[in-house]
C-alpha positions in Angstrom: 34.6 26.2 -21.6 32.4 28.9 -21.6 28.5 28.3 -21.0 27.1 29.4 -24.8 30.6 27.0 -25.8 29.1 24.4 -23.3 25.5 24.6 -24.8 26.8 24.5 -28.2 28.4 20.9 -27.7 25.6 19.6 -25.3 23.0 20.7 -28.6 25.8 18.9 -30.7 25.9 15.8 -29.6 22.5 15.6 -28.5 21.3 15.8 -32.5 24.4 13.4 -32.7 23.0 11.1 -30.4 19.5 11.2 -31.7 20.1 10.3 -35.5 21.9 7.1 -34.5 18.7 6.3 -32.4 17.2 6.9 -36.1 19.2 5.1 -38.2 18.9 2.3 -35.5 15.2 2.9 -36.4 14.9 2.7 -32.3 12.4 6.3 -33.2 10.5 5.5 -35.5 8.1 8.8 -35.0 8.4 12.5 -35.8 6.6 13.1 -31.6 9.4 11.1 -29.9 12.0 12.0 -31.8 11.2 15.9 -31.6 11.1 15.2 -27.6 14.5 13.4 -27.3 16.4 16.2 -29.6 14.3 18.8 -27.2 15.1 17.3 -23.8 18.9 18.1 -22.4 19.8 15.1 -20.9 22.8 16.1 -19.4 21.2 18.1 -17.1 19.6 14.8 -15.8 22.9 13.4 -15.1 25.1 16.0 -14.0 27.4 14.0 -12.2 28.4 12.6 -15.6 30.3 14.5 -18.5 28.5 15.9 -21.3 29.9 13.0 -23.5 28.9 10.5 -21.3 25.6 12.0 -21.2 25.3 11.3 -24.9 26.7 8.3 -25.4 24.3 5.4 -26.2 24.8 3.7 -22.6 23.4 3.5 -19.8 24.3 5.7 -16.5 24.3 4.9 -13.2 23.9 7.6 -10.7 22.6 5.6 -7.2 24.3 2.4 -6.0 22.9 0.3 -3.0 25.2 -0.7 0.3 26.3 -3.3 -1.7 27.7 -1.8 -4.7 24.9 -2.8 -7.0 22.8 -0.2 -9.0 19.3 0.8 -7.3 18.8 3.7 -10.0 20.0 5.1 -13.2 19.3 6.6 -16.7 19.0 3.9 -19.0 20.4 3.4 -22.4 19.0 6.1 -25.1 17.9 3.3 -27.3 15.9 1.7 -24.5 14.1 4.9 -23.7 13.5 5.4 -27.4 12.0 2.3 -28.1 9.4 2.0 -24.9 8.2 5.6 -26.1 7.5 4.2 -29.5 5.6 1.3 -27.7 3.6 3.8 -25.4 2.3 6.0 -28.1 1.7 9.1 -25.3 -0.8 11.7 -27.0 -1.2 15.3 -26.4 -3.1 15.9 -23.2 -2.7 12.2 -22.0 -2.0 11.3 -18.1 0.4 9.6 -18.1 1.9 7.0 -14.7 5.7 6.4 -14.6 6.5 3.4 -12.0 10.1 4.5 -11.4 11.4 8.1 -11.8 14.8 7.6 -12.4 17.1 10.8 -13.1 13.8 12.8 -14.5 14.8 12.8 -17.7 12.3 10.0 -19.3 9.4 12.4 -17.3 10.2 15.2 -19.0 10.3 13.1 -22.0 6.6 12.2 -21.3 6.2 15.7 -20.3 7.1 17.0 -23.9 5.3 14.5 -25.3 1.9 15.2 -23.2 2.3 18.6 -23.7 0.7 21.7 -21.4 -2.9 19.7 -21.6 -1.4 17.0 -20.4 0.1 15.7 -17.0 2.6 12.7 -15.9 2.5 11.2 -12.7 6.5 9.8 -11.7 6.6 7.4 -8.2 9.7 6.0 -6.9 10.7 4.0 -3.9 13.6 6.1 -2.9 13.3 9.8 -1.7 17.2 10.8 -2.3 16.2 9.6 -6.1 12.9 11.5 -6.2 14.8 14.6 -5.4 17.2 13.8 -7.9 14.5 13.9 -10.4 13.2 16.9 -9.2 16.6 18.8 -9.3 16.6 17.2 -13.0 13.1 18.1 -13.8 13.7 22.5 -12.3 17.0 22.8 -14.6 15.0 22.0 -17.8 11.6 23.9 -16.3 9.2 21.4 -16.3 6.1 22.0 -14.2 3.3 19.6 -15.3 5.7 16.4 -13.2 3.6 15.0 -10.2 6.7 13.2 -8.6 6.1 10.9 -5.4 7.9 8.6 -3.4 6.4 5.4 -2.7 6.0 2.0 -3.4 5.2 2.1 -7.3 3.2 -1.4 -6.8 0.3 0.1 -5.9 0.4 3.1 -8.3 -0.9 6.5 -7.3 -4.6 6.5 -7.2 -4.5 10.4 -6.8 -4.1 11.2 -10.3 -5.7 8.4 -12.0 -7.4 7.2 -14.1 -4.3 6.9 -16.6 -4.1 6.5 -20.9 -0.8 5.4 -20.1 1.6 4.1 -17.6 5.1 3.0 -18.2 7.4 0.9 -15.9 10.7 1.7 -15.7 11.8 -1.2 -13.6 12.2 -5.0 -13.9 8.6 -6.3 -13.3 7.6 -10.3 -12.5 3.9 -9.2 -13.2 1.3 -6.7 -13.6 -0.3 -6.1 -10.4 -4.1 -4.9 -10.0 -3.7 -1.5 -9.2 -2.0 -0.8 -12.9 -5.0 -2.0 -14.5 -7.0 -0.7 -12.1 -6.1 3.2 -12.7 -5.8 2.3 -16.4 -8.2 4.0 -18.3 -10.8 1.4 -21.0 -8.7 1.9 -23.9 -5.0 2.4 -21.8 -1.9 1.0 -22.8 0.2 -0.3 -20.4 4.7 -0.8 -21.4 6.7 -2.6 -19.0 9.6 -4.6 -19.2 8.1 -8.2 -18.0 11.0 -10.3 -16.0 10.0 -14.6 -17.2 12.5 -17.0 -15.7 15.6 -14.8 -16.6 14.5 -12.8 -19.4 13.1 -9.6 -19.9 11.3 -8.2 -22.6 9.8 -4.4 -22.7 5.9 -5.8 -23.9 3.1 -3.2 -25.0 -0.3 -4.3 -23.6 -4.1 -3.1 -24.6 -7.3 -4.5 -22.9 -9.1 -7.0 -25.0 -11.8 -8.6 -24.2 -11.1 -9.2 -20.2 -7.2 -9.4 -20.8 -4.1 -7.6 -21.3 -3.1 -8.7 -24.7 0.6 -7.8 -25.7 0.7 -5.4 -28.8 4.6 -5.4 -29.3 7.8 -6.6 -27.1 11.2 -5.1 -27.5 14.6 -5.9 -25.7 15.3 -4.1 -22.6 17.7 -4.5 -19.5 16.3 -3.2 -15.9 17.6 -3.1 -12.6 14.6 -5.3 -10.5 11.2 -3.7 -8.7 11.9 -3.2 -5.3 9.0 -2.8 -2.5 5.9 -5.1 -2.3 6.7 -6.0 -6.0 10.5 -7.3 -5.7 10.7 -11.2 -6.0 13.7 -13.3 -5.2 15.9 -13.7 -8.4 18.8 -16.3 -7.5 21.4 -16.6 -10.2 23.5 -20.2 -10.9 26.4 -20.3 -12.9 26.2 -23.7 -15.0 30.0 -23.3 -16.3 33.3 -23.0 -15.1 34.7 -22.6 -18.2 32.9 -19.8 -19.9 30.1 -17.2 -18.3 27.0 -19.2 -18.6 24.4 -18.2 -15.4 20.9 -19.5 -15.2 18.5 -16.6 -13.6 15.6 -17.7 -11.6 12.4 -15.7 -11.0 9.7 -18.0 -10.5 10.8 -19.3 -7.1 11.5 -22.7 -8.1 14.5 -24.4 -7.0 17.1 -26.0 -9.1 19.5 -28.2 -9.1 23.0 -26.5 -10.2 25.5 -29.6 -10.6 23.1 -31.4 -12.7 22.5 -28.6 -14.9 26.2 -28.5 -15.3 26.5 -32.1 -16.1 24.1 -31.4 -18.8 26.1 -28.6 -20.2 29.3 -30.9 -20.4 27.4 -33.8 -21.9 27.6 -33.7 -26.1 24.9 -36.2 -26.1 22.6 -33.9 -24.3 22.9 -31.8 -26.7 21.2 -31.6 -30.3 22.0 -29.1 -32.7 19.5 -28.5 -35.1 21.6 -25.9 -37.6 18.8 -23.5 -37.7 19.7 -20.0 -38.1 18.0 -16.8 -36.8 18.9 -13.0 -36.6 18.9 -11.4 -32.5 15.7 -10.4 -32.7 13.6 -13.6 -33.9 15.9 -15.3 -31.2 15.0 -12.6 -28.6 10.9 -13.7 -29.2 11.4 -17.5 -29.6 13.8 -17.7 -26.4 10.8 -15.1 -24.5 8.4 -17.3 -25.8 9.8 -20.7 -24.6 10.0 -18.9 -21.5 6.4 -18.5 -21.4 5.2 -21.9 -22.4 4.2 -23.8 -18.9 1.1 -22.3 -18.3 2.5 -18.9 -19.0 1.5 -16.1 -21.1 1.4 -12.4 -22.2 -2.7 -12.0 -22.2 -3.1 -11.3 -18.5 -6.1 -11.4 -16.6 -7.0 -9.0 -13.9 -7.5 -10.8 -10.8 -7.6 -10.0 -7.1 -7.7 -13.4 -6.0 -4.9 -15.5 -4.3 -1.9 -13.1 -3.5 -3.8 -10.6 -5.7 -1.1 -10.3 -8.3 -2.6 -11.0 -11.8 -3.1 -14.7 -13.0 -1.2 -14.9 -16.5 -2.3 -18.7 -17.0 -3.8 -18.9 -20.6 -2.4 -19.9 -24.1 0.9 -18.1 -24.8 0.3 -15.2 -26.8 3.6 -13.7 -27.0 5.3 -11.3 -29.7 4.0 -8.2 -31.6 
């Protein structure tokens, strides 16, 4: 296939790509839906074919020792939606906890535009140069990318509008709100005793008050944030796992006993579509002691205290 031929298809299925994110109403806004049709991101992931480049999965392009994925682009839909929830303005600064392939930062970058500048940090240098190799194809020049430990941010380039994580978080540590501008946003996908949730938050009177959750999948925060995550499956029979993240301990055969039990079981016949489940399961996660409206604090272990009512949900 010949380069112009190559182009052609790559532009093809790239619009192709984009309207299902539209009719999935995952955009919802002429600025991130103008960036996504803009952005090649095939060049991002040039291991991969152009079709899998545009397919509505995600891609994995760095595995750990053990097989498991430490880095990859994640599903269109996913980056569509935590765009939406960010809201990036012209001439923003923008932080990015987790570069990735490069291809949400330039993203950011089209969406920031020339009076604007985005700030990428990630805790592996063969992935920051994948980034970079990403970002030089595509000719984007106003990309600060860093390796390091995206826990502690990069006080360099702050203070912030907007940061975005794109990494499985247990909390929002100090030095996020910290380089946060007054009126910052703050999108990251929040990990609660197995689930995560993408969750928009705003300052509001002393807290972090969430403004809109969405569903999300991310490989976990490694570095000073990473927090033991132990899985138990609960049946032999069909793939039930519980996921722990809270560092409590659990007793596995009893919770299987439970399972196999009818009378510990009540079924209550209610109904609900994905979504309203997704936000009642996230909120029942959140009910002992926990909640969405975070306090700053740099007390204790200095990660933030989330004890409060639960305020969960858009």
């Amino acid at each position: 296939m010949s380069i112009d031929a190559a182009e052609t298809s790559a532009s093809r299925l790239r619009n192709t790509m984009v309207d299902q994110l539209v009719r999935w109403r995952s955009l919802r806004t002429t600025q991130v839906e103008a960036a996504m049709r803009a952005v090649p991101r095939h060049l991002f992931v040039p291991d991969a074919s152009i079709e899998k480049a545009y397919a509505q999965d995600g891609v994995v392009t760095h595995r750990g020792t053990d097989g498991r994925p430490r880095s990859m682009a994640s599903a269109p839909a996913v980056v569509a939606q935590m765009l939406e929830q960010l809201d990036v303005r012209p001439g923003h600064r923008v932080l990015e906890i987790g570069a990735g392939t490069g291809y949400n930062a330039a993203l950011l970058a089209h969406l920031v535009g020339p009076g604007g500048r985005v700030t990428s940090i990630d805790i592996d240098e063969d992935v920051v140069e994948g980034a970079r190799s990403g970002l030089a194809a595509v000719g984007c020049d106003n990309v600060h990318l860093i390796c390091g430990d995206g826990e502690y941010g990069h006080l360099g380039d702050a203070p912030y509008e907007r940061l975005v994580v794109t990494a499985g978080a247990w909390d929002v540590p100090p030095a996020w709100t910290d380089q946060l501008t007054v009126d910052g946003r703050i999108v990251v996908p929040l990990r609660v005793r197995g689930l995560t949730r993408s969750v928009a938050l705003e300052r509001e009177n002393g807290f972090l008050r969430s403004r809109s959750m969405r569903y999300c999948g991310f490989i976990p925060m490694r570095g000073a944030g990473h927090c033991p995550e132990p899985t138990l499956k609960l049946s032999d029979d069909i793939e039930v796992y519980l996921r722990l993240d809270d560092r409590r301990s659990a007793d596995a055969e009893s919770l299987r006993n439970a399972l196999d039990h009818p009378a510990h079981h009540t079924w209550l016949g209610v109904t609900a579509s994905e979504e309203e489940l997704g936000h009642f399961e996230f909120w029942l996660a959140t009910m002992d002691g926990w909640s969405l409206r975070v306090r700053p604090t740099r007390q204790g272990t200095g990660r933030s205290s989330r004890r409060s009512d639960p305020q969960v949900g858009p």
